[in-house]
N, C-alpha and C positions, 0 to 999 in steps of 0.2 A: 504493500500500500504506500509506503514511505517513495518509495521509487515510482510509483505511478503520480503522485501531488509533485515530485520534483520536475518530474519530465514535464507534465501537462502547463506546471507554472510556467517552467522556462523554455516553450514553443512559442514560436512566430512561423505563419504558413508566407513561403515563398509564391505570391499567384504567377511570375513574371521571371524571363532572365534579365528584363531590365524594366524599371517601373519612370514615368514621366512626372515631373513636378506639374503645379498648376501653371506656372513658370514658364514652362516647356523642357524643361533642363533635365536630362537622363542621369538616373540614380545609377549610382553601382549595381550590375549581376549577382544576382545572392541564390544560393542554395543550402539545404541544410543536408548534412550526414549525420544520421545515429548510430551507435555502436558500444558493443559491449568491451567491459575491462578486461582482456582476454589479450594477451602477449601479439596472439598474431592477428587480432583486429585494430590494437593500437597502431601496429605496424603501416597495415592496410590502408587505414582511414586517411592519416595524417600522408601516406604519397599520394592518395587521389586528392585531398586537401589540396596539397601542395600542385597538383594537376591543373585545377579551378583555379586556382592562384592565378597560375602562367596566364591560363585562358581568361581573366578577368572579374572572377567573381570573387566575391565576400564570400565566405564560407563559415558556417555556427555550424560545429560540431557537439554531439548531445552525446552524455554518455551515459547509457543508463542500463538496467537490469534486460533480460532479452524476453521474460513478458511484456512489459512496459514501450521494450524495442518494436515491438511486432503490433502490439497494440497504437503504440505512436503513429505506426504507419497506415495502418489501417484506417486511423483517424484522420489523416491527413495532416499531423500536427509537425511532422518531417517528410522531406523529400522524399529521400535514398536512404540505403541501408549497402553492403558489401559484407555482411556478416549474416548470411544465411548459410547453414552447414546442413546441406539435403543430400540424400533423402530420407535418412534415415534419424540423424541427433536433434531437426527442428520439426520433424512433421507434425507431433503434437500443437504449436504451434504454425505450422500452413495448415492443418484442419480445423483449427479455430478460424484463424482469419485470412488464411489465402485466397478464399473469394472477393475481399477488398484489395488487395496487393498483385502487383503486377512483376510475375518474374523476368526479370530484364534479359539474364544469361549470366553463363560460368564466370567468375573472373580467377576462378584458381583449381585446376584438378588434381586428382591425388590424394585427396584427404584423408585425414583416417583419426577413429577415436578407439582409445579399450583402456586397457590398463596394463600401466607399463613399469617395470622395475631396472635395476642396473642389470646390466650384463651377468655379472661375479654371481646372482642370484641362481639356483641352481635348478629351479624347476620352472618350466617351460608352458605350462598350462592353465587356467585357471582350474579345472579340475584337479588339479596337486594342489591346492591354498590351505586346504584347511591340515594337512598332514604337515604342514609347516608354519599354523598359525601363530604361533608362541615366538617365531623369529621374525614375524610381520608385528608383534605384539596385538594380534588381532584387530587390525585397522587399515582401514587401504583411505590414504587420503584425497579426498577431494577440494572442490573449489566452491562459486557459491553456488548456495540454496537454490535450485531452478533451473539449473543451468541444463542443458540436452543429457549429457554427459552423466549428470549424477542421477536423473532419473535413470538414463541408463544400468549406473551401476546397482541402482538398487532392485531394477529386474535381474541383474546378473546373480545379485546376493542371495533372490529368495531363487532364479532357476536355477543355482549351483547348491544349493542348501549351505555357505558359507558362513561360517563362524564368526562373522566377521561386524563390525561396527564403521563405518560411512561417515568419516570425519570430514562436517563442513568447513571451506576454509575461502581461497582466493584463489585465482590463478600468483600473484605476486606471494603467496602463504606456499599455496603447493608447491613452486618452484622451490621458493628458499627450504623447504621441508626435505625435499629432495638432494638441494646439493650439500645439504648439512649431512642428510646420510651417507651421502655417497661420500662424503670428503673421508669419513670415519669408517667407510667400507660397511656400514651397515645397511640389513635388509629396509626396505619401503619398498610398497605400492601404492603408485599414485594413478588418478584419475589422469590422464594426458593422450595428447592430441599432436598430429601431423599437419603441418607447418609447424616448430615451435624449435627455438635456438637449443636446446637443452638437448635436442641429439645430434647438434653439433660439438656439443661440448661435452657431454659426455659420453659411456658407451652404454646404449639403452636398448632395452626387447620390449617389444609387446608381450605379453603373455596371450599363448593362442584360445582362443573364444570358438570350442568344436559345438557349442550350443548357436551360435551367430545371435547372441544378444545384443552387441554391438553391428551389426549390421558388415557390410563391406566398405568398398572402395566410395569416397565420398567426393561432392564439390562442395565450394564456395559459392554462393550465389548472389546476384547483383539482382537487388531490391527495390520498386520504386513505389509510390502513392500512387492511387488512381489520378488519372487526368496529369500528372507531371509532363509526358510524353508529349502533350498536347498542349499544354500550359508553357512549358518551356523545353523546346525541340532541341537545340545548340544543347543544352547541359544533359538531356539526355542521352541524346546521342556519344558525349562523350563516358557516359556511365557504360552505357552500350558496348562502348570500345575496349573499358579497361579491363584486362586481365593480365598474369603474369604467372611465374613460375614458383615452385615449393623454395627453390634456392635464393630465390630473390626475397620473396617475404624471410623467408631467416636469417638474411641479410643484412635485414634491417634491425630488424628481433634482436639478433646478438649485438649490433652496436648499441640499442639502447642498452641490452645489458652490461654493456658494459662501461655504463657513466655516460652515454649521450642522450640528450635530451631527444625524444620520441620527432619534432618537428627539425631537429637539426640532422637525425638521423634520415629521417625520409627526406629532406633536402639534400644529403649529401648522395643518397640512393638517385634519385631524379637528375640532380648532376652529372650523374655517371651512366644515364641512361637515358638523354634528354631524346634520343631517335624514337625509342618505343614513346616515350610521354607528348611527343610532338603527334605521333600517330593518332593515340590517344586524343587529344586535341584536334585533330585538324584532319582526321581520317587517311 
């Protein structure tokens, strides 16, 4: 609830990519992005951000819960979204509200969610978990409340009968959860996901899911309001265009993690790839 009063206070509907004074005199291009606090949506957000930029417009980015996300849109209280993870971590949400939302297309394939331990860990399955509970301390940690991901793990828990307790936490929680154990070579499982810097940096497995409660191969998907398309053709179209690669968003991912600011990071990303982001732009 707290996240739905934030979101809905702090929207402005964009009708226009450029609106006229009484005057005459053309206002900046504005569009808005929502997105969830998720490593590789911050990633995302902030180079298409910085995309709009080039091509002129103001850009309010919302960040909020990924009920709230999907409901914002629906409402038409935000534009765009790039943090749809279909078809299988958001469907619960596209069968609530994807008859108001308009799937634009891919902007990232590849994906993938389950639960993922270090490497050094010795069992390969989630059907082996509970035969090694005591060195998981019976907890597989997750991120926050809602999220695709943790529903998911909690059909994994009751379809494996797992002994196991589903610690809420963040994605910036899960992470540091993770490299604390791993620095110390101890067991964890976390809730995690493909795109994400953490298997660049460390050495990580999924553990295999022979039940497919996590479903398969997944994408990214590029989100917009109804009437956007029609309302503002130029920003569409460039939402339309944007996609990219699993290595390029963990790209970006690990630089913020490593001390750069999230808008310095996808500016130095964009710098270095200004041909795709001109396409983007200019088709």
């Amino acid at each position: 609830m707290l996240f739905s009063v934030i979101f809905v206070a702090g929207c402005t509907s964009s009708a226009a990519d450029s609106q006229t004074t009484d005057s005459g005199a053309e206002t900046a291009k504005e569009v808005s992005i929502g997105y969830v606090l998720w490593d590789s949506e911050i990633a995302s957000t902030n180079v298409l951000k910085t995309a709009y930029e080039q091509a002129g417009y103001d850009v309010e980015l919302k960040a909020v819960d990924v009920g709230p996300l999907y409901q914002g849109l629906a409402d038409g209280q935000v534009d765009m979204s790039i943090a749809s993870w279909m078809p299988f971590t958001h469907a619960s949400y596209w069968d609530t509200y994807g008859d108001d939302l308009v799937m634009v297309g891919k902007n990232l394939e590849g994906a993938k969610i389950g639960l993922v331990v270090p490497s050094y860990v010795t069992i390969d399955s989630i059907d082996e978990m509970n035969s090694v509970a005591d060195k998981f301390d019976g907890k597989i940690t997750g991120i926050e409340p809602g999220a695709g991901i943790m529903s998911a793990t909690e059909n994994a828990i009751e379809e494996y009968g797992l002994d196991y307790t589903l610690v809420a936490s963040s994605s910036a929680g899960m992470a540091a959860q993770l490299s604390d154990a791993y620095a110390d070579g101890d067991w964890v499982v976390v809730t995690g996901w493909t795109p994400h810097w953490m298997f660049v940096r460390f050495d990580l497995k999924y553990l295999e899911d022979p039940q497919g409660v996590y479903g398969g191969e997944e994408y990214i998907g590029s989100v917009a309001r109804t009437g956007f398309k029609e309302e503002n053709p130029e920003a569409y179209a460039i939402l339309e265009r944007f996609s990219w690669k699993s290595s390029d968003m963990e790209s970006v991912m690990l630089a913020v993690e490593n001390g750069a600011t999230a808008e310095d990071a996808a500016k130095a990303w964009v710098d270095a790839n200004q041909d795709t982001v001109n396409y983007w732009i200019n088709g």
